[in-house]
C-alpha positions as CSV (number, residue, x, y, z in Angstrom):
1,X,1.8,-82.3,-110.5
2,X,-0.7,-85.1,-109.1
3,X,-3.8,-83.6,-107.6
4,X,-4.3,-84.2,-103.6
5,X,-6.9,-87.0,-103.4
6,X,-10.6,-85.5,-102.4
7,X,-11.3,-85.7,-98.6
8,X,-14.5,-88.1,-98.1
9,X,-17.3,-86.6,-97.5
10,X,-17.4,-87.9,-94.2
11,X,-14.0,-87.6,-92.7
12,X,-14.9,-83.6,-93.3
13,X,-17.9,-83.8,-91.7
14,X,-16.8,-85.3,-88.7
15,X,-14.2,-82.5,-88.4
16,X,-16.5,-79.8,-87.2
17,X,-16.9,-80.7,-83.7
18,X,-13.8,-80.3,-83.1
19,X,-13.8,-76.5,-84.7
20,X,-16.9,-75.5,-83.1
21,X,-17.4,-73.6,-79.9
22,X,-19.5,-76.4,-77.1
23,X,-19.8,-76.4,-73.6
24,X,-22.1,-77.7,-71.1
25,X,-25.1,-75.4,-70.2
26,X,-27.2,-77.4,-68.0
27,X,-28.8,-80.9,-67.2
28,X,-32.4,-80.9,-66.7
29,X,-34.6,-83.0,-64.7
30,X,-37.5,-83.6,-62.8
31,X,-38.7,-82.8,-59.1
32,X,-41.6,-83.4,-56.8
33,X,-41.3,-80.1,-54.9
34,X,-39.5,-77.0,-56.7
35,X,-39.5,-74.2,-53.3
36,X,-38.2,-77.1,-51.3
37,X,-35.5,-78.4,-53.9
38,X,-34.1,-74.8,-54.3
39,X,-34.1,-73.8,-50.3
40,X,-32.3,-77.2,-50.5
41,X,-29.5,-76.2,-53.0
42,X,-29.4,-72.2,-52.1
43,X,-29.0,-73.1,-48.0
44,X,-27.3,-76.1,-48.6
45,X,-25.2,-76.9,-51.8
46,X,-24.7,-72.9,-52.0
47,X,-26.2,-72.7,-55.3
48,X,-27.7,-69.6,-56.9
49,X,-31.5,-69.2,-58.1
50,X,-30.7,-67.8,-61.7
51,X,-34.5,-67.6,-63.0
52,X,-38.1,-69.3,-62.9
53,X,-40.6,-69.5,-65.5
54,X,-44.0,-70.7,-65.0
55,X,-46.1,-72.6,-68.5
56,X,-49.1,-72.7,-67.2
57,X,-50.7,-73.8,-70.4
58,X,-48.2,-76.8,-70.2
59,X,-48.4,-77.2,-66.7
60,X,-44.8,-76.9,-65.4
61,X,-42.4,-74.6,-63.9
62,X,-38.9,-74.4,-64.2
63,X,-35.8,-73.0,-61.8
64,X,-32.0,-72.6,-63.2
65,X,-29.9,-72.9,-60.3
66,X,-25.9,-72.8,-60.6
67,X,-23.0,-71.5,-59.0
68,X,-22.7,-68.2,-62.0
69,X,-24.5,-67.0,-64.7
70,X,-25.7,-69.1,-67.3
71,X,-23.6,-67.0,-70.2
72,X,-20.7,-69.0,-68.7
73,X,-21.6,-71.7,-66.0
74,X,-23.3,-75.1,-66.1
75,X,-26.8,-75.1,-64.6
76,X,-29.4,-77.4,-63.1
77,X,-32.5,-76.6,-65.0
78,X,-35.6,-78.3,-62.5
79,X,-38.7,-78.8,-64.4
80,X,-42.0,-79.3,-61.5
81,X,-44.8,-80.9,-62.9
82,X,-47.9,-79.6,-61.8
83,X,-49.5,-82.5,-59.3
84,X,-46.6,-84.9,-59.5
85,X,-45.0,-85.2,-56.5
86,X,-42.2,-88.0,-56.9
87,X,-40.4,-89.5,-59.9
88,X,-38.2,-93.2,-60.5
89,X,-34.6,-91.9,-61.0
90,X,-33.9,-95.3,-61.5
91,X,-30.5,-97.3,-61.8
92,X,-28.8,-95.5,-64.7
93,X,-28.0,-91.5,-63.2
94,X,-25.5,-91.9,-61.0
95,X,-24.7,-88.2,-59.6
96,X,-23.8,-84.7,-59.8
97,X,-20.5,-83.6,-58.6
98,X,-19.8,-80.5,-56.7
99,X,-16.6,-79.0,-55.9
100,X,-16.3,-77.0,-52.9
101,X,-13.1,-75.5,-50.5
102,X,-14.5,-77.6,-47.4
103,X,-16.5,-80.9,-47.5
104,X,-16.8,-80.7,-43.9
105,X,-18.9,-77.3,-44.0
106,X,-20.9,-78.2,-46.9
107,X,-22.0,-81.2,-45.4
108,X,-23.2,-79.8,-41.6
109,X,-25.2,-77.6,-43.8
110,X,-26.6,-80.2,-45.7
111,X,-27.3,-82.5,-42.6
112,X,-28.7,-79.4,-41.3
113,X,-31.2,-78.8,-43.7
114,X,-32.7,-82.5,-43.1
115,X,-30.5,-83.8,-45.9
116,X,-29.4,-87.5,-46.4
117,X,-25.8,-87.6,-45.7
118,X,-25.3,-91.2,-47.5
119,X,-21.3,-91.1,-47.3
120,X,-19.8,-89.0,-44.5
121,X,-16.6,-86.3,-45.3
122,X,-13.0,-88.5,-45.8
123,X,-10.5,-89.3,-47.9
124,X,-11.3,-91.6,-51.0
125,X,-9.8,-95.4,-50.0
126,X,-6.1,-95.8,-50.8
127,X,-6.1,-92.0,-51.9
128,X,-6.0,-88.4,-50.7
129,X,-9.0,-86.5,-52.2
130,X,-11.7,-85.6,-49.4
131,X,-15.0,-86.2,-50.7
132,X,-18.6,-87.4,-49.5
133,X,-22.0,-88.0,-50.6
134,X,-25.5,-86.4,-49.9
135,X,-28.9,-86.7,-51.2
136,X,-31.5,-84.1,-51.7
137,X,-35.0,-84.3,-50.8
138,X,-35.8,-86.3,-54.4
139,X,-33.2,-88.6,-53.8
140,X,-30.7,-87.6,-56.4
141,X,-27.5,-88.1,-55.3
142,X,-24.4,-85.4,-54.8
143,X,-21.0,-86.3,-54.7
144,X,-19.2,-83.3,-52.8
145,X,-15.4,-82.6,-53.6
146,X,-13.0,-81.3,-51.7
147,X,-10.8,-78.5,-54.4
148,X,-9.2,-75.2,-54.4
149,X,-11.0,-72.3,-56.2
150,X,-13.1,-73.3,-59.3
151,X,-14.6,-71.3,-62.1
152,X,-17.0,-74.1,-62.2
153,X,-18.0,-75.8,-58.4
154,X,-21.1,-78.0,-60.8
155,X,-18.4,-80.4,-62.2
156,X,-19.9,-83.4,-62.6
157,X,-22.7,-85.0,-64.9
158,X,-22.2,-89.2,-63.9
159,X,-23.8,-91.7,-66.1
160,X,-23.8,-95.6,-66.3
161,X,-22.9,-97.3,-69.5
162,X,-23.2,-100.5,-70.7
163,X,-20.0,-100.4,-72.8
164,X,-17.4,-98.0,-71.8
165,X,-15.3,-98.1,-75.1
166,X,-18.1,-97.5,-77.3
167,X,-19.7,-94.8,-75.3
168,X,-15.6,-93.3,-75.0
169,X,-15.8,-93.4,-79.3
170,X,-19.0,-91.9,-79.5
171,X,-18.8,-88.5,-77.1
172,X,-15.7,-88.1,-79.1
173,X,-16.7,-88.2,-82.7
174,X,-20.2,-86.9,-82.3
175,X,-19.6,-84.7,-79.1
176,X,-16.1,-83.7,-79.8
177,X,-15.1,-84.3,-76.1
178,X,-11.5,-85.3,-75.1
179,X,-10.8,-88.7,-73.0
180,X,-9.6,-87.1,-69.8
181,X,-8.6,-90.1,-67.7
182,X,-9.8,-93.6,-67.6
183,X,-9.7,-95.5,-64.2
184,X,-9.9,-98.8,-63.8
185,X,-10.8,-100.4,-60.4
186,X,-11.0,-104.2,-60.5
187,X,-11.5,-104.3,-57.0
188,X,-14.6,-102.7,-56.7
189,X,-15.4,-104.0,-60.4
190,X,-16.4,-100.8,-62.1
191,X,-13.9,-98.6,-64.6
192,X,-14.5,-94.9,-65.0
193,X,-13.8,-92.1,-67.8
194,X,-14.0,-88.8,-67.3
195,X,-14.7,-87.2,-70.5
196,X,-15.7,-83.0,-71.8
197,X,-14.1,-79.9,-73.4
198,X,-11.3,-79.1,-70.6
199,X,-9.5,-79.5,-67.7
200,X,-11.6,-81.5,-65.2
201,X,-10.3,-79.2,-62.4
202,X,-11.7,-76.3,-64.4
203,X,-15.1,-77.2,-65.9
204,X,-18.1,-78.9,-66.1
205,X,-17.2,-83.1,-67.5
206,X,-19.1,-86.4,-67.8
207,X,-18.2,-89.3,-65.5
208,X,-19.0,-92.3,-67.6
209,X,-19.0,-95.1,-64.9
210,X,-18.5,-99.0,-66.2
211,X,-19.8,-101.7,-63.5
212,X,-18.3,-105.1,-64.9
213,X,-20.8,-107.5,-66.7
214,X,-23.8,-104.8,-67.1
215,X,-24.8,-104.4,-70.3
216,X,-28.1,-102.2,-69.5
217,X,-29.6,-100.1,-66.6
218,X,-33.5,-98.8,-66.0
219,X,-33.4,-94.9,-66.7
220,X,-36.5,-93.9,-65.0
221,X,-38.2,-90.6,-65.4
222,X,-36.6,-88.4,-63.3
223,X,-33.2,-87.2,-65.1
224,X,-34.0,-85.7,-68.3
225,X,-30.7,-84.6,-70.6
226,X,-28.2,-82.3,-71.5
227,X,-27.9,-79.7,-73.1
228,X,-24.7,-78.6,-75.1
229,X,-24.2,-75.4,-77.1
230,X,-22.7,-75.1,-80.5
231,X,-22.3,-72.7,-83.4
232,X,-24.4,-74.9,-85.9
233,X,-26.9,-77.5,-84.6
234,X,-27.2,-78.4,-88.8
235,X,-23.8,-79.3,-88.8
236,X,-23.9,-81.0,-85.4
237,X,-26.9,-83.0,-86.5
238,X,-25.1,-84.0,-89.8
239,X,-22.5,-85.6,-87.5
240,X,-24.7,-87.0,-84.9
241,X,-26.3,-88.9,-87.4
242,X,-23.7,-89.9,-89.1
243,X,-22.0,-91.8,-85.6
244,X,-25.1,-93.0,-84.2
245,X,-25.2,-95.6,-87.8
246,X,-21.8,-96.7,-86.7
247,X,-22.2,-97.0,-83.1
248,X,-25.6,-97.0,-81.6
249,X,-28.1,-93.9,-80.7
250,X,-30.5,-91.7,-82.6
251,X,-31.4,-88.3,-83.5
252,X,-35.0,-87.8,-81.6
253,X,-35.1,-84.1,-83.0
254,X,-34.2,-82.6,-86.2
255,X,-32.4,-79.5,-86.2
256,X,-34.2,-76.5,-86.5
257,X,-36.2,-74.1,-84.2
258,X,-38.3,-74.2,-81.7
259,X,-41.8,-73.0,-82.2
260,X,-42.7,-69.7,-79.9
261,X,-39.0,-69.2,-78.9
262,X,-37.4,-69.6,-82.4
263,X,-34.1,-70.8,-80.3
264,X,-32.3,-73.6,-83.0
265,X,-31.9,-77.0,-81.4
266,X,-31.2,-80.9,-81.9
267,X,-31.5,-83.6,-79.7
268,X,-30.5,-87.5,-79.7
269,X,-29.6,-90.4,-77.9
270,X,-26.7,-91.9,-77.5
271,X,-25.6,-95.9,-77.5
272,X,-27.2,-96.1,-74.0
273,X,-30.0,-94.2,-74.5
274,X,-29.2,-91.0,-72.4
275,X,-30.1,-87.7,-73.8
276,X,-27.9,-84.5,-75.3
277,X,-29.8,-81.7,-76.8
278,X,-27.7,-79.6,-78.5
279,X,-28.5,-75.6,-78.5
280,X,-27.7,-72.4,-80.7
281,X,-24.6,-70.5,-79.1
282,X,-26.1,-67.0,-80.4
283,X,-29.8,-68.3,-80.0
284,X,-29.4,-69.5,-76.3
285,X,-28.0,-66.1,-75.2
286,X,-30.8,-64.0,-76.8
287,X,-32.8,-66.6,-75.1
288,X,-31.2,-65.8,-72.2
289,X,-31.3,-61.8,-72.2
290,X,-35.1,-61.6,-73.8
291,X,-35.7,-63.1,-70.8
292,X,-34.0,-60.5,-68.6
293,X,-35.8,-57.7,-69.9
């Protein structure tokens, strides 16, 4: 009886994403003025203030604000640098996505808060969705969606890419992330992917946006990452590094853990140069519940 020819080496390794337990936990980034960001997303965006730690020997604080608890919702984790008032978001972040019954509500609250209301509540062009856009007090931009009931209302992380294909190829082998839907729309010259572990209408995905002809955007230093859970950041790592030699991107972090906190991460960059870290399931909830006590 012939023997079954040995798997390559590779080919197995790029099999564990799609075995291993990810979701999104949060996306972290940068702002001028922490009490006034979170009345902003408490009174307006209807977010909850999860927790707050102050590093005073690094001088920054953080806030984790979401619509649930951080075992099992996506989170924005704000990082205030002490003194630094205003940040570049630059070209590249496009905008966070929050589903919500009423549009119309969420915006008068919003507006009455002193917010920037930079798209008013209606229906997308030649469609029926309700959505609008708002900015809070930093300038980063929230695209408000009109939707029943969600376990997830934060359901949008949207990022410009340079080449839409390649960026598709790469959350998929080294992310494990399904294609959702792909839009093109020549008439405003930009395609779209929606791209992440589930149902759009159920969790958290990444809106990889396409404009036509650019290549390359200005990140700035406001958005930070990321971050993405998983049974084995090793493993992970092993096939991060493995995709970015065939498509772009680099591992900034080696896997292992984090000194003082001893919580197992790895981070990298993909094609384009945004950010994922990539976080210990079993580590990131004893993170998590030390901190509780």
């Amino acid at each position: 009886m012939a023997e079954a020819a040995p798997v390559a080496p590779n080919a197995e390794v790029l099999e564990w994403p799609k075995k291993d337990k990810r979701r999104f936990l949060h996306a972290v980034y940068r702002v001028g003025d922490l009490d006034r960001t979170i009345k902003f997303y408490t009174e307006g965006l209807g977010m909850k203030l999860l927790r707050k730690r102050d590093i005073p020997e690094e001088k920054y604080t953080n806030a984790f604000l979401g619509f649930g608890p951080e075992e099992s919702n996506f989170v924005v984790e704000l990082t205030y640098n002490y003194g630094v008032t205003s940040y570049d978001i630059g070209a590249g972040f496009g905008h966070f996505g929050i589903a919500t019954q009423d549009v119309y509500k969420m915006v008068e609250k919003v507006r009455a808060l002193g917010g920037n209301v930079s798209r008013e509540p209606g229906p997308v062009k030649g469609g029926t969705s309700v959505i609008a856009f708002v900015k809070d007090p930093d300038g980063y931009t929230f695209e408000l969606i009109q939707r029943g009931p969600t376990p997830e209302p934060l359901c949008q992380v949207m990022l410009r890419v340079g080449d839409l294909d390649r960026s598709i190829k790469f959350y998929e082998k080294a992310m494990g992330m399904k294609l959702l839907r792909k839009v093109d729309r020549p008439e405003y010259k930009y395609t779209l992917a929606m791209i992440g572990y589930a149902d759009e209408y159920e969790t958290t995905v990444l809106e990889l946006t396409y404009n036509y002809g650019v290549t390359e955007y200005a990140k700035g230093n406001a958005y930070a990452q990321i971050a993405i859970s998983t049974d084995d950041v090793y493993k992970s790592a092993e096939v991060v590094n493995l995709v970015t030699q065939e498509l772009g991107g680099k591992i900034t972090r080696q896997p292992g853990p984090v000194p003082g906190i001893n919580t197992k991460i790895t981070s990298f960059l993909d094609p384009d140069g945004w950010k994922t870290v990539l976080v210990d399931n079993e580590d990131f909830l004893k993170e998590l519940h030390t901190k509780e006590e």
